[in-house]
C-alpha positions as a Markdown table, in Angstrom:
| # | Residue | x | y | z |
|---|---|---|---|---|
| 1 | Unk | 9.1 | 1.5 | 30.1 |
| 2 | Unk | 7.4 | 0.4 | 27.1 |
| 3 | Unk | 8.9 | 0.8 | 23.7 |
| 4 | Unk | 7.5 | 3.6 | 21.3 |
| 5 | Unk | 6.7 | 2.5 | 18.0 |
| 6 | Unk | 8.8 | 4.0 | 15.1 |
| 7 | Unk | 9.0 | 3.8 | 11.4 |
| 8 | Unk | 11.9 | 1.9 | 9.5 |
| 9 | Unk | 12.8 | 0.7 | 6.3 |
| 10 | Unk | 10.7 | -3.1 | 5.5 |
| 11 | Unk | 13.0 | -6.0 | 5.8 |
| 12 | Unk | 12.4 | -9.8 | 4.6 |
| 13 | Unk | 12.6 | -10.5 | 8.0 |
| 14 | Unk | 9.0 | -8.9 | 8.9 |
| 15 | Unk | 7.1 | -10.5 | 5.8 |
| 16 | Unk | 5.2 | -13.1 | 8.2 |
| 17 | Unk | 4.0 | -9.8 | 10.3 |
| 18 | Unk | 3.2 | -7.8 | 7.2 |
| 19 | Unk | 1.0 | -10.7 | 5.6 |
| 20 | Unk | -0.4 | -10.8 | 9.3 |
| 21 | Unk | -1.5 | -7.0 | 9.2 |
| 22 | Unk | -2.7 | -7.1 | 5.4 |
| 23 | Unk | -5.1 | -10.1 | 6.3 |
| 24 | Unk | -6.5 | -8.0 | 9.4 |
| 25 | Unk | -7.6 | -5.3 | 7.3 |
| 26 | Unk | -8.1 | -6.4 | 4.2 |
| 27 | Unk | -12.1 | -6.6 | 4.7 |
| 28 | Unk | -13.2 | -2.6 | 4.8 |
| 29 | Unk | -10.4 | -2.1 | 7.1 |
| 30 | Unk | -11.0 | -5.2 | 9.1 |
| 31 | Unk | -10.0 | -8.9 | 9.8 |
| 32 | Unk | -10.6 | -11.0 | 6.5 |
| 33 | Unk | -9.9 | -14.6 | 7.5 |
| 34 | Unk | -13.7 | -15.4 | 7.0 |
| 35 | Unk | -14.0 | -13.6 | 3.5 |
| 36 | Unk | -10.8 | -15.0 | 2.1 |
| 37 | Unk | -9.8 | -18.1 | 4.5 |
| 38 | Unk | -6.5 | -18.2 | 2.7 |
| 39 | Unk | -4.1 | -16.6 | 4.4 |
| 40 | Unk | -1.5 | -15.6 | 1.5 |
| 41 | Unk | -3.9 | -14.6 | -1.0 |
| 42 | Unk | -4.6 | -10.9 | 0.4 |
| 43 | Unk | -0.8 | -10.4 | 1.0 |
| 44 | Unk | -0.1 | -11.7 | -2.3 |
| 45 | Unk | -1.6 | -9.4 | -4.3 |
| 46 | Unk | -1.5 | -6.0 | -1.9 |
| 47 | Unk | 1.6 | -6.2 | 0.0 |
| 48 | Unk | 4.1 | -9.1 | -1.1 |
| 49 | Unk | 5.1 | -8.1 | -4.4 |
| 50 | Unk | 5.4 | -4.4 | -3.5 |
| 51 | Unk | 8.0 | -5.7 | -1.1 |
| 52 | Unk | 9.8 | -8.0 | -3.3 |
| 53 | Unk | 9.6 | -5.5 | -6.4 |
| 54 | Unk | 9.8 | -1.6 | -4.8 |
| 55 | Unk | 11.8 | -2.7 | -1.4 |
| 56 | Unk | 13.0 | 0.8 | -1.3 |
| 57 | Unk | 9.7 | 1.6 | -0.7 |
| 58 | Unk | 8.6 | -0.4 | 2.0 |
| 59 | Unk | 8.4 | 1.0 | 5.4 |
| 60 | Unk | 7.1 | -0.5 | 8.3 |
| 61 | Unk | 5.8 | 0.8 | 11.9 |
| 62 | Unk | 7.8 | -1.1 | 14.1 |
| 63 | Unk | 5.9 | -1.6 | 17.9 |
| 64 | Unk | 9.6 | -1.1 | 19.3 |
| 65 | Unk | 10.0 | -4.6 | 19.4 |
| 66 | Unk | 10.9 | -5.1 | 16.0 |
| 67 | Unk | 7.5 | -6.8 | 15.0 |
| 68 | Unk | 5.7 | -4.8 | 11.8 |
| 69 | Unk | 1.9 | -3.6 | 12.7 |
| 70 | Unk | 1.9 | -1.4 | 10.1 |
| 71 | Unk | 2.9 | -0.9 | 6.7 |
| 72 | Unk | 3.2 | 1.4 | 3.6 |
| 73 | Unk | 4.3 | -0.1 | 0.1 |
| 74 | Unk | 4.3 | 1.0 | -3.3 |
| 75 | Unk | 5.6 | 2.1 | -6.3 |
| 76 | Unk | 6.9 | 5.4 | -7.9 |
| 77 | Unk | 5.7 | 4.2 | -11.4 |
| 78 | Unk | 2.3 | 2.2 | -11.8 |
| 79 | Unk | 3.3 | 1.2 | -15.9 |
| 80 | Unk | 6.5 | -0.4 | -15.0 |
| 81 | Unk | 5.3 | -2.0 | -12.1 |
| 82 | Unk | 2.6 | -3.8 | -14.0 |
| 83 | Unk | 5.0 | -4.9 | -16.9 |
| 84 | Unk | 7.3 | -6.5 | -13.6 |
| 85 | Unk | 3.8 | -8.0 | -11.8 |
| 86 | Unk | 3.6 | -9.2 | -14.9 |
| 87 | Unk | 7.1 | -11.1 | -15.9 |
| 88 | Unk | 8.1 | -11.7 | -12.6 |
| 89 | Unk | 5.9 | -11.4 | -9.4 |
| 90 | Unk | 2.9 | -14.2 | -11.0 |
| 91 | Unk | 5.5 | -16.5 | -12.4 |
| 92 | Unk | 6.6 | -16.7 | -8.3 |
| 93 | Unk | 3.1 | -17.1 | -7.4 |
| 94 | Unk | 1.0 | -19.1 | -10.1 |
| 95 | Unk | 2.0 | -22.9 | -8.5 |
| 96 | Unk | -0.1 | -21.4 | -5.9 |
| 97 | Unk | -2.9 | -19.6 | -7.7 |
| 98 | Unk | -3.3 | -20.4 | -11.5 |
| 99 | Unk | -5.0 | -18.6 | -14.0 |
| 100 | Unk | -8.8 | -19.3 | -13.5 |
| 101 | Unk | -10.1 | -20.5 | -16.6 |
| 102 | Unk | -13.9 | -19.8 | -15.6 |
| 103 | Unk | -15.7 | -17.1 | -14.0 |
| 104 | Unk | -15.1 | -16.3 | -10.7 |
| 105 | Unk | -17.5 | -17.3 | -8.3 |
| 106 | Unk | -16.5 | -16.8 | -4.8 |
| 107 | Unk | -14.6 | -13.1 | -3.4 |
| 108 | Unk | -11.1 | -15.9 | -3.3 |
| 109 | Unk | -11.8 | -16.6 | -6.7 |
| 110 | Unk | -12.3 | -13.0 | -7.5 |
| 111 | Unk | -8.9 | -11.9 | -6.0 |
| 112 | Unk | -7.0 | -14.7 | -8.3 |
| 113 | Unk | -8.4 | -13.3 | -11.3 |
| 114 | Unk | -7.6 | -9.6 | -9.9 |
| 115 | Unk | -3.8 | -11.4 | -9.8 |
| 116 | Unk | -3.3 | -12.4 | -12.8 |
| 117 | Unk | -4.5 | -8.8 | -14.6 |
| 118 | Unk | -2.2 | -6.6 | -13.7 |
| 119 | Unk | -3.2 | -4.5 | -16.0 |
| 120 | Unk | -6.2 | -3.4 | -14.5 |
| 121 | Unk | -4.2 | -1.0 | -12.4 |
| 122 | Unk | -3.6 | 1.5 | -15.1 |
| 123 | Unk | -6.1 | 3.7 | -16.0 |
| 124 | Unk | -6.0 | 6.9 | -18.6 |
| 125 | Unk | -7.3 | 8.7 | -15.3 |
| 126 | Unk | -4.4 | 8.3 | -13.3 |
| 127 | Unk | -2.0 | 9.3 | -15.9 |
| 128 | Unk | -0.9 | 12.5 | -13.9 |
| 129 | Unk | -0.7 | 10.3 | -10.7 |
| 130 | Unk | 1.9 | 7.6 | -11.4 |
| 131 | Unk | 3.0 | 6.5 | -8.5 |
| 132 | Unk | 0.4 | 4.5 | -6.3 |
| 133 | Unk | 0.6 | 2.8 | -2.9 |
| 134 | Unk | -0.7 | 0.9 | -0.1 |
| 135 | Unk | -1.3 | 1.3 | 3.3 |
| 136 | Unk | -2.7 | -0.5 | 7.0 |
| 137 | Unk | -2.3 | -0.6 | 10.8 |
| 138 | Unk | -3.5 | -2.9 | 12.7 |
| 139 | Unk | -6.5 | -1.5 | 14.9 |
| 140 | Unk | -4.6 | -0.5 | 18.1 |
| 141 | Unk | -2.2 | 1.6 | 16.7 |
| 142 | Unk | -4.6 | 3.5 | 14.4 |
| 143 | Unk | -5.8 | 7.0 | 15.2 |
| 144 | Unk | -2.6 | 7.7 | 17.1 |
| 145 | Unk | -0.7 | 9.7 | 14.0 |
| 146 | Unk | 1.2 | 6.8 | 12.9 |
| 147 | Unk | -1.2 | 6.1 | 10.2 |
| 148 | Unk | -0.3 | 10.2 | 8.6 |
| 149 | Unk | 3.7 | 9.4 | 9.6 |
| 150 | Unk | 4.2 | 6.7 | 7.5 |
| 151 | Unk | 1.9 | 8.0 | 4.7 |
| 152 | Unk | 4.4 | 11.6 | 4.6 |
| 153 | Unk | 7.7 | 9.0 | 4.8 |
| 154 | Unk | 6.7 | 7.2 | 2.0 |
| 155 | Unk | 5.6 | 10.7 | 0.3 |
| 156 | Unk | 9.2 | 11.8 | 0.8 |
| 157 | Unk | 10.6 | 9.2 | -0.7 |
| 158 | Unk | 8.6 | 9.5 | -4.1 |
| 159 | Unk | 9.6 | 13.3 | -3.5 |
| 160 | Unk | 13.4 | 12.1 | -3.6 |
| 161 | Unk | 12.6 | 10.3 | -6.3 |
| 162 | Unk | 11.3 | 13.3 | -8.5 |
| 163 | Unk | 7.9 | 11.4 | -8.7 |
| 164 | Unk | 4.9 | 14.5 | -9.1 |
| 165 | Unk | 2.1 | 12.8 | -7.5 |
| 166 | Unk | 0.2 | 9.9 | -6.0 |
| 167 | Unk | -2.4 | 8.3 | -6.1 |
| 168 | Unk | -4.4 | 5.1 | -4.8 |
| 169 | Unk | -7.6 | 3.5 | -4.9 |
| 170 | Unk | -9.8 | 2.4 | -2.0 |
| 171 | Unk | -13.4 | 0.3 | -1.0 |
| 172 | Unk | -15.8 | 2.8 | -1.5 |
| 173 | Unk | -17.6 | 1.9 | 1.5 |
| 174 | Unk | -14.5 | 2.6 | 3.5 |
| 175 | Unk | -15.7 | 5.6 | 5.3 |
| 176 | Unk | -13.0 | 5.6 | 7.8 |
| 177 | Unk | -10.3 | 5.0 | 5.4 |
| 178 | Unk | -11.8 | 7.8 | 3.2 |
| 179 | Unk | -12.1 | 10.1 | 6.4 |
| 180 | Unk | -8.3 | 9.3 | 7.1 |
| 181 | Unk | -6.9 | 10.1 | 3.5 |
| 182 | Unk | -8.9 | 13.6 | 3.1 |
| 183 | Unk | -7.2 | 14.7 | 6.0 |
| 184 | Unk | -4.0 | 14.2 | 4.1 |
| 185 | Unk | -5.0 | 16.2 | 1.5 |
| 186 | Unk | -6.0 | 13.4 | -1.2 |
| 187 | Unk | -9.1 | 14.1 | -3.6 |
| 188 | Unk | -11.4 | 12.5 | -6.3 |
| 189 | Unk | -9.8 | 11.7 | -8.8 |
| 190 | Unk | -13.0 | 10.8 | -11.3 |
| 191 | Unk | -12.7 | 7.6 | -13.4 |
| 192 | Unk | -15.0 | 6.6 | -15.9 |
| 193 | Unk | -16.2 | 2.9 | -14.6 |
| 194 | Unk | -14.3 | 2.7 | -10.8 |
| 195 | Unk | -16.7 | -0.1 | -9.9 |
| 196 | Unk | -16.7 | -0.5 | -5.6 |
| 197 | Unk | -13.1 | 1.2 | -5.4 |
| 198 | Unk | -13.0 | 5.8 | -5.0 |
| 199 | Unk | -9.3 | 7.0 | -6.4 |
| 200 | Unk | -7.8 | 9.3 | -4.5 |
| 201 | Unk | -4.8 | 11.2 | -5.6 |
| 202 | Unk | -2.5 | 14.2 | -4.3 |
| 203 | Unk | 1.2 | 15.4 | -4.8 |
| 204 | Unk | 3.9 | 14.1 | -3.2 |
| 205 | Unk | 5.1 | 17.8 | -2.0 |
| 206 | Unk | 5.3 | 17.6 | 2.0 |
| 207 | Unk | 4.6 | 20.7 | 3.4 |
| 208 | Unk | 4.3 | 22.5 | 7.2 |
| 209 | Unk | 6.0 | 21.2 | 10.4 |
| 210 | Unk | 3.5 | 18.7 | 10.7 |
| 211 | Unk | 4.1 | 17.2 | 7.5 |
| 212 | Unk | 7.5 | 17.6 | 7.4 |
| 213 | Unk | 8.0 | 15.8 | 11.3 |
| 214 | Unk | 6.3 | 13.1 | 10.1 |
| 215 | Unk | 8.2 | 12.7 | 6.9 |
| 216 | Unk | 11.3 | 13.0 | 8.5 |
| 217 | Unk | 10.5 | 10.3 | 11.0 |
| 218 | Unk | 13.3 | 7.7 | 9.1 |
| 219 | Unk | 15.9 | 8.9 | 6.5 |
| 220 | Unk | 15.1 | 8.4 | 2.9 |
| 221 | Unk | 17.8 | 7.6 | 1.1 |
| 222 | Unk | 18.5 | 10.0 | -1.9 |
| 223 | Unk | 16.4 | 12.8 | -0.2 |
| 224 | Unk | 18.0 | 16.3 | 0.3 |
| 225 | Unk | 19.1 | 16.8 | 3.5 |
| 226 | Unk | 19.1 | 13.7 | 4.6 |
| 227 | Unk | 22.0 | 10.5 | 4.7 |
């Protein structure tokens, strides 16, 4: 019989598969190789340092092999995590990708300059949405309700935390992604100059069976009720 995929806690062991599954839809929610030919650069700045800064809010879908095809980061507090991007995540990375000193002229050269301004990820918008997050599948296991089960784990484990509310920011021209994220309840939230990105933002309160199967799919530590 094959193995049923489940959701688990990240470990270092499954960074090669995460980078794998940020590269594949890191183009409107497909493969990016010919956009950005290097393959850390994606994974660098959307899915590495949440790993290596937030581990206890990394989860992974697991094919029930133990290979990640799927993945959720974040962070329960978008201010701090800047300030740590900041001190300690580019200082890892820079050897590879320095500061450009000009402007950037190809979507690579855009993505370095993203790097190395953190900052940009706070806005007086989001104030009442601190934590943010990230999430992908790889295409065959989307649409199969693993995409909503990892989104209402991680929303648990903000809950546990006492964090109010989320939020996130995708490619405006993401339809799917958009289609996927209004299902679980996220809405507008308006920002002055977005540019190509929508931010989305709800609670992290998981209500109704459905929710509550899904968020219960791997304990969170901390959370009540659970180890």
């Amino acid at each position: 019989m094959k193995p049923s995929p489940f959701i688990r806690a990240y470990r270092p062991a499954d960074r090669a598969a995460v980078a794998d599954v940020c590269v594949s839809t890191a183009d409107e929610g497909g493969d990016s190789r010919a956009l950005y030919p290097d393959e850390e650069l994606m994974p660098t700045l959307f899915a590495a340092p949440y790993c290596h800064l937030e581990p206890g809010l990394a989860f992974v879908l697991d094919d029930g092999s133990g290979r990640a095809v799927g993945y959720v980061v974040g962070t329960g507090d978008t201010a701090e995590f800047v300030e740590r991007f900041r001190d300690t995540w580019i200082p890892r990375v820079a050897h590879r990708y320095p500061a450009p000193t000009t402007e950037p002229g190809t979507p690579s050269e855009v993505m370095v300059e993203l790097l190395h301004t953190p900052e940009r990820m706070i806005l007086p918008e989001l104030g009442d949405y601190p934590a943010h997050l990230h999430i992908d599948l790889l295409p065959d296991f989307q649409r199969r309700g693993h995409g909503r089960r990892l989104m209402h784990t991680f929303l648990a484990a903000l809950g546990a935390r006492g964090v109010p509310a989320v939020h996130l920011g995708m490619v405006t021209a993401n339809t799917a992604a958009r289609a996927f994220y209004d299902r679980l309840g996220f809405h507008v939230i308006p920002v002055a100059d977005p540019g190509p990105l929508t931010y989305l933002g709800r609670t992290t309160a998981v209500d109704g069976a459905d929710d509550l199967a899904g968020a219960s799919a791997v304990s969170v530590p901390g959370a009540p009720g659970r180890p």
